[in-house]
N, C-alpha and C positions, 0 to 999 in steps of 0.2 A: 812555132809561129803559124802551120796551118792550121792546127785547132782553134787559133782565136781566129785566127782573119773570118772562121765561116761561124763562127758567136759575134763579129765585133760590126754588125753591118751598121748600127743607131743605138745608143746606151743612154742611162740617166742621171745625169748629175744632179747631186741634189743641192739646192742651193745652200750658201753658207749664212748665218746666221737668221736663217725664217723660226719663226716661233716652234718650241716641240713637236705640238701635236700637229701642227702642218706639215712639217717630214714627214712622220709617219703617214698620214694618210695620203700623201703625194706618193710616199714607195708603192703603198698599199693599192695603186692607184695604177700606176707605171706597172707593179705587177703582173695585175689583173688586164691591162692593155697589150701583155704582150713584150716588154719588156723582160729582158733577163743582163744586161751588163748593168751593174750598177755602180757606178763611180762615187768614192769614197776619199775619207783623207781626216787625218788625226788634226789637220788645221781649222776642219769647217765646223770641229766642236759640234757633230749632229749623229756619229755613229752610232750611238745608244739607241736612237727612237731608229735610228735605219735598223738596227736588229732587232726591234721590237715587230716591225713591221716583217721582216723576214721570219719569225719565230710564230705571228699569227696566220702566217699563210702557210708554213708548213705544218701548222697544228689542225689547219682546216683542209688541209688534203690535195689543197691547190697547187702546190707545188712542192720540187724533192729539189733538196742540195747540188745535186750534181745539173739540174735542170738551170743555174746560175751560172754568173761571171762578176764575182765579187772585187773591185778592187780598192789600194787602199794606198796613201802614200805614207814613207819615211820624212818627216817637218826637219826643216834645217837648222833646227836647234839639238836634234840628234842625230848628230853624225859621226859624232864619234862612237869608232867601234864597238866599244861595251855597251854606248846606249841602243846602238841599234834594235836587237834583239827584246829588254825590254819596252820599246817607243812601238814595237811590231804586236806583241804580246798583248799590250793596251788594247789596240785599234782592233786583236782578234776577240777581247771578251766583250768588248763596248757593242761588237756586233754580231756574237752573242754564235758566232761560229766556228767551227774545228778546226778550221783549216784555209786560205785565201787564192783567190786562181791566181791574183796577180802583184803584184808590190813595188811601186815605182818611186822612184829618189824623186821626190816634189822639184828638188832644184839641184843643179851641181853646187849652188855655191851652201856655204854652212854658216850658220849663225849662232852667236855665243851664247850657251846654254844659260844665262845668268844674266837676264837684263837687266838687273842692278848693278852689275859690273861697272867700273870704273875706268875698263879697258876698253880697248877700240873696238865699239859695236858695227863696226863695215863688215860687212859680205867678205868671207876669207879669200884671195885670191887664190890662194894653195892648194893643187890639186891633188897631193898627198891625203888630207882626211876623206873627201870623196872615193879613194880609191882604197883607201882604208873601209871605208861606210860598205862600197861594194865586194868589198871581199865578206863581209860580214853580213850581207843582205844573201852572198851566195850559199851561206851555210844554213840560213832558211829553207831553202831549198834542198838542200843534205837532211834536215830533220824531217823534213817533209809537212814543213807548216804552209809552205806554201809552192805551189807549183810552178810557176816562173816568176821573175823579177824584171824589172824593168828600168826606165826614165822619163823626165818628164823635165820639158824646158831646154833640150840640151840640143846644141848647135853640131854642126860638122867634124869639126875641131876636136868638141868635147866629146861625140861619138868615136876618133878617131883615136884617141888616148885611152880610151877604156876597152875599145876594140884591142887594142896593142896588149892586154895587160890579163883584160878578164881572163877568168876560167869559164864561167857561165855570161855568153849571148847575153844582152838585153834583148828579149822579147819583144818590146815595144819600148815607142816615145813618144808622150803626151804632151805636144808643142798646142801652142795656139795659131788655128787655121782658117782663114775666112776668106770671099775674096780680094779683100783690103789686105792681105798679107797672105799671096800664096805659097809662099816658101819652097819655088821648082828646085833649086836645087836639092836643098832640106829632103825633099821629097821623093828625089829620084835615086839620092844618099840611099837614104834607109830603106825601099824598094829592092837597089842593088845589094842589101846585105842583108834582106830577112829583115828586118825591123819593119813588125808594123807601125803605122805612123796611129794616132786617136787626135781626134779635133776637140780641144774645147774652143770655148766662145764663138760656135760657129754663127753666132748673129752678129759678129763684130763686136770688136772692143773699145767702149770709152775711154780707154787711154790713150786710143790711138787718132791721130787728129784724121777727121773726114770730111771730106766736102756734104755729104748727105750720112745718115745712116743706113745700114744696111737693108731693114726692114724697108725704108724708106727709098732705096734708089729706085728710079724710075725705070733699067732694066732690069731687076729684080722684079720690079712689078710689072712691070709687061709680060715676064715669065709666065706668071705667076698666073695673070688674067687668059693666057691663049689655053692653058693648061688647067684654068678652073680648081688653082691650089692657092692655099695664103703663103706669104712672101717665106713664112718661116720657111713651109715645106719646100720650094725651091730651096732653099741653101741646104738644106740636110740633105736633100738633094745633088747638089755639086758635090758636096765629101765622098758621095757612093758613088758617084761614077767615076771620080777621080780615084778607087780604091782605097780610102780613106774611113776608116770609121770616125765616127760623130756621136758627141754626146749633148745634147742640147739640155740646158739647164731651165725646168719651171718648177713651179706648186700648184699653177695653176690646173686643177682636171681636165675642163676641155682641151687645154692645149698640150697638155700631157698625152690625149689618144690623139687628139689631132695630128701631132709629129710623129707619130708611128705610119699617118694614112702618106707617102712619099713617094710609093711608084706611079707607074705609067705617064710619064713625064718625056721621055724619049724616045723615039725608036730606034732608036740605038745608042750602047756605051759612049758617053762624050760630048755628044750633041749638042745636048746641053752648056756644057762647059766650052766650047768652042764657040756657044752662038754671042761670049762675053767680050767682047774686045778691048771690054773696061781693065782686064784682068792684067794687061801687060802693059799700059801705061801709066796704072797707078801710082805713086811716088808714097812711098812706105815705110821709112827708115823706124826705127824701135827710138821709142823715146829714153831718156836717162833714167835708170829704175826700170825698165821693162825687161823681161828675162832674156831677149835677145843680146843682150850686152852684153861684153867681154867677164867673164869673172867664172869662179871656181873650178871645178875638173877640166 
C-alpha cells in the first residue's frame, strides 16, 4: 500500500461510453498532462482505445510501462471462480499490456452471468461467490499478472469478512467519495488497516439527491474564488488532503490538465477541509440501487 498511496495522489477515469476516438485522445492527453494512474474497468467497454493510446506513447518514447498505474475491474457478471481469470485475461489484451498494477472486485455483489435467464436476476446476497471471486483474483497475483488486487464499493462490514478470510490484503477500495458523502468512518476503517481508500465521482453523484450541485455550491465557490482555482479543483482538492486519492472523470482537454493544476490551496494539511462545516450536517443516506446498500460479500 506504500507504493501506491505515493502514485495514487489524482488519477483518470475515463468515461464510460464516449465515442472511440475520444478515449483515446483524452488518455493521450491525461498522458502527456502528467497523469500516470489510469482507471479502467471491463464494464466501461473502452479498454481497447485506452491501450491504443498506451501503445502510441510508448512507441513514441514518452513513456515506459513501469512509469504507470494501470487499473482494471473484475464486472459482477464474473464472479464466479473459473471466470475470473478469463474476465481478467480480456481487460489485459484489450489494453494491450503484460501485466496490471491493480484489480479491484467492481462490486461485492455478483450478477447472473446470463441475462436471458429465467432465474432470479437480483444482486446475489451470498457472500460465498465473492469470497470464492477473491481467492481467485489472489492467484493473479501468484502468476504475477498482476501486482495487487483490490475492492471497489465495499462497506465496513464487507471489508470485515474478507479481512477474516483473505490470504492477500486488499490493497485498496474504490468507494464513491465527495463532500455530499464523506464516508468518516469508511475512511478511518481503511486508514487503520492499510487500505487505501480512491475516490470516484469526486464532483458528486446524480443519484444522490442535493440541495445544489457540487460544482455549483456556493462554499465550493467561495473556495474556489479566494484561491483563484475552478470549483473542480477545489474538490480534487479535499480528497488530497484528506489522504485520499481521486480520480476525476472528463474527455474534455482543457479540463483534463486543468485537474492536474490543485496545489497551493492551503497552508497547511486540512485547512481546507475543516474551513466546510457543510460536511457534517449533510443528511446523505444511499438511495435503493446504490452500492452503499446491504447486498453480497
Amino acid at each position: 500500500p506504500s507504493s501506491i498511496r505515493s502514485l495514487l495522489h489524482w488519477g483518470k477515469k475515463i468515461k464510460p461510453c464516449s465515442p472511440p476516438v475520444a478515449v483515446q485522445e483524452a488518455v493521450e492527453v491525461a498522458l502527456d498532462a502528467g497523469y500516470r494512474h489510469v482507471d479502467c474497468a471491463y464494464f466501461y467497454q473502452n479498454e481497447a482505445e485506452i491501450g491504443a493510446a498506451f501503445q502510441k506513447k510508448f512507441g513514441e518514447g514518452k513513456l515506459k510501462r513501469d512509469e504507470l498505474y494501470v487499473v482494471s475491474k473484475l464486472w459482477n457478471i464474473f464472479h464466479a471462480p473459473q471466470d475470473v481469470k478469463p474476465a481478467f485475461l480480456k481487460s489485459l489484451t484489450m489494453l494491450n499490456l503484460d501485466y496490471l498494477d491493480l484489480y479491484l472486485m467492481h462490486s461485492p455483489m455478483g450478477f447472473p452471468s446470463n441475462p436471458c435467464s429465467k432465474q432470479d436476476q437480483s444482486p446475489t446476497k451470498s457472500s460465498s461467490t465473492s469470497l470464492f471471486s477473491w481467492q481467485a483474483m489472489e492467484k493473479l497475483v501468484d502468476e504475477g499478472l498482476v501486482k495487487s488486487v483490490g475492492v471497489s464499493n465495499f462497506k465496513i462490514s464487507q471489508l470485515e469478512r474478507l479481512l477474516s478470510v483473505c490470504r492477500i490484503k486488499p490493497a485498496a477500495n474504490q468507494v464513491e467519495l465527495h463532500p455530499y458523502l464523506t464516508q468518516p468512518e469508511l475512511v478511518e476503517y481503511c486508514k487503520s488497516k492499510g487500505i487505501v481508500l480512491i475516490a470516484y465521482s469526486p464532483f458528486g453523484c446524480p443519484a444522490l439527491p442535493c440541495p445544489v450541485p457540487l460544482l455549483e455550491n456556493p462554499t465550493v465557490n467561495e473556495i474556489a474564488r479566494k484561491h483563484g482555482k475552478t470549483s473542480a479543483q477545489v474538490l480534487i482538492r479535499f480528497h488530497i488532503q484528506r489522504g485520499i486519492a481521486t480520480i476525476p472523470k472528463s474527455i474534455t482537454p482543457a479540463r483534463i490538465v486543468e485537474n492536474t493544476e490543485v496545489m497551493g490551496m492551503a497552508s497547511e494539511p486540512g485547512a481546507l477541509f475543516r474551513s466546510w462545516p457543510m460536511l457534517k450536517s449533510y443528511p446523505n443516506p444511499a438511495p435503493q440501487g446504490h452500492p452503499l446498500q446491504d447486498g453480497g460479500l
